[in-house]
N, C-alpha and C positions, 0 to 999 in steps of 0.2 A: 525460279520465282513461283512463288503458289498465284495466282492471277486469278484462282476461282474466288476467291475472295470477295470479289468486288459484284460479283454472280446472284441477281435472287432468283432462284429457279421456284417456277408455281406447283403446286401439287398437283400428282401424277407424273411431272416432268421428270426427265432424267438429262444431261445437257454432257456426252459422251466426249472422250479426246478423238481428235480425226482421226488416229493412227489406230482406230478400234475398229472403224468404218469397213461394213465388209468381212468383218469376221463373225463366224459362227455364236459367239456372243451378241453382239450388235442384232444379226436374223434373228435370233432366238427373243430378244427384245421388246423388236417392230410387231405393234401390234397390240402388245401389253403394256405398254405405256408410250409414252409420247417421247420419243428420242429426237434429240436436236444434236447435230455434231459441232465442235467447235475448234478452232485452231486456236492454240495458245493455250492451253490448260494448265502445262506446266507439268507437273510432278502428279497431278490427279487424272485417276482413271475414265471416273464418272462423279457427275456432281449431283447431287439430289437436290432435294429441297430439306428445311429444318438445319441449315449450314451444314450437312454431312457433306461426308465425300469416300471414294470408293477406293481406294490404291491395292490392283491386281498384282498377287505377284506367278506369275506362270510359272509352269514344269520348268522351262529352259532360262527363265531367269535365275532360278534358285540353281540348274546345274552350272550355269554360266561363270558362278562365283559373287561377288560381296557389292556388286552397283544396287541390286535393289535394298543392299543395308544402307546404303550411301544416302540415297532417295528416300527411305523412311524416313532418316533421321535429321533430313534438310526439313523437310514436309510438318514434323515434329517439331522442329526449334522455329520454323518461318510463321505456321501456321495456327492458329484459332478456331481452326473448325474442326470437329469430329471427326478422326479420319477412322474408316473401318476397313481393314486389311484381310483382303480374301484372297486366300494364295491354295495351288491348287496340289494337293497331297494324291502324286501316284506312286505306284509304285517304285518310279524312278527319282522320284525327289523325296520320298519319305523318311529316305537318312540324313534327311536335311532340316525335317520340319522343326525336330527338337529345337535346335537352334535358333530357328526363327519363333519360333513361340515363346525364347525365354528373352529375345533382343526385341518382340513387338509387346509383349505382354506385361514381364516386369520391368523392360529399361525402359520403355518407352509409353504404359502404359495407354496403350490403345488397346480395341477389342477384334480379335483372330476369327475369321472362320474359313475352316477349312473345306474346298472343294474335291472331288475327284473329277472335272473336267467343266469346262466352259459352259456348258447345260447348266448344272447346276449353280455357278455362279450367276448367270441372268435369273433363274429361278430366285435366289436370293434379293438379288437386286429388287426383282418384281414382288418379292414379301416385304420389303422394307418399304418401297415407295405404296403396298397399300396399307401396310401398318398407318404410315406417315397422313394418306390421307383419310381414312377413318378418326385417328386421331383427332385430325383437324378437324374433322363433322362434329367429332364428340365435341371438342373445346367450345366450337359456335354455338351449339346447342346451348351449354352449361351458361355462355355468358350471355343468351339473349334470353332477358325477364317474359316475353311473349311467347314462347316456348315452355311447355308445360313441360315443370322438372320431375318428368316420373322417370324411374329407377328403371333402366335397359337392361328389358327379361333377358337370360340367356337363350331362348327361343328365337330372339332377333335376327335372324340366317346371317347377313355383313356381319354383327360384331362376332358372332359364333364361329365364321369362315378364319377372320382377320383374328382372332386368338389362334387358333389349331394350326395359324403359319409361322405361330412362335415355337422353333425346336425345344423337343421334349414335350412338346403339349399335344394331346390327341383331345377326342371329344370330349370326356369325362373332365379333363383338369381344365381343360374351357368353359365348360360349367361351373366347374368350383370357382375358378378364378371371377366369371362376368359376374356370377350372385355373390361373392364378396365384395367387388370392386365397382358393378355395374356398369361400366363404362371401359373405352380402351385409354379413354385420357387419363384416369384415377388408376388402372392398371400400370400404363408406363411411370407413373410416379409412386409407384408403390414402394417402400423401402424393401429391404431384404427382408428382414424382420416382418414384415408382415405378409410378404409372398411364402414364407417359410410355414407355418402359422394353417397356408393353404394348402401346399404341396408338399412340401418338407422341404429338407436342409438342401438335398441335392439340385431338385430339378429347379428350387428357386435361385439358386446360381446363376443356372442357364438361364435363369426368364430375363435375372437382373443384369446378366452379361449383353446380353442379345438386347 
């Protein structure tokens, strides 16, 4: 059962499965955002806020054989919230990743990203959950009329930071991006079409993936 469901996690939060507790992920974490553990999660790794959700899949689940296709695709047919699947590509499961990229990607239609180890996936995690809340600053911002709606310079250091943690974006396309879109809230809503327009065909993929 997905049982996160019923979960509203606040921004910044991150609300973990028990069975993470203690692991080099989880340390890596504490600290950077507010980690709550919980018993009962179900099928999910880590739950965010914005109804995401995190579904790991390890080196040794991918050599272990076909449970964590099992668990995708329970998580997929039960669940309603955004699941992003970060599984971790070493050298020992990299004969494997094809596979899994073409059962998470086109059957399943959720968004992949790949780790080389547990660092990097809290690293991840911790770009998403400050994506999520910048975003949300942005949105308040926009919808309170007391609030002077002037156009966020890309000079702004947060919005400037919180673009450059989207892959493929360095300082330059973070620029191009905030002085098109001004905002990270108009940015996440951006279509391809016109992320394209900024960066080109390629790297607005990745913005629109991510």
């Amino acid at each position: 059962a997905v049982t996160a469901g019923s979960i509203v996690v606040p921004y910044g939060h991150v609300i973990g499965n028990e069975k993470w507790r203690g692991s080099e992920l989880a340390q890596r974490l504490q600290g950077k955002v507010r980690l709550i553990f919980e018993d009962g999660l179900g099928l999910v790794d880590f739950h965010l806020s914005n109804k995401t959700c995190i579904l790991l899949i390890s080196e040794a689940d991918l050599v272990a054989g076909d449970e964590f296709k099992r668990r995708l695709v329970r998580f997929r047919n039960a669940s309603s919230l955004r699941g992003i699947v970060i599984v971790e590509k070493t050298q020992i499961s990299d004969q494997y990743y094809a596979g899994v990229q073409k059962l998470v990607v086109l059957e399943l239609g959720m968004v992949l990203l790949p780790v080389a180890n547990q660092g990097e996936a809290a690293q991840l995690i911790i770009q998403l959950v400050s994506l999520f809340v910048v975003r949300e600053q942005s949105r308040d911002r926009g919808a309170n009329p007391f609030v002077g709606r002037q156009r966020a310079g890309p000079a702004e250091p947060a919005l400037l930071r919180a673009a450059q943690r989207i892959p493929a974006v360095g300082r330059s396309k973070a620029l191009l991006l905030l002085q098109r879109f001004g905002s990270i809230h108009r940015l996440c809503n951006a279509s391809l079409g016109e992320l394209e327009q900024v960066v080109g065909q390629t790297v607005a993929q990745q913005i629109h993936t991510f």
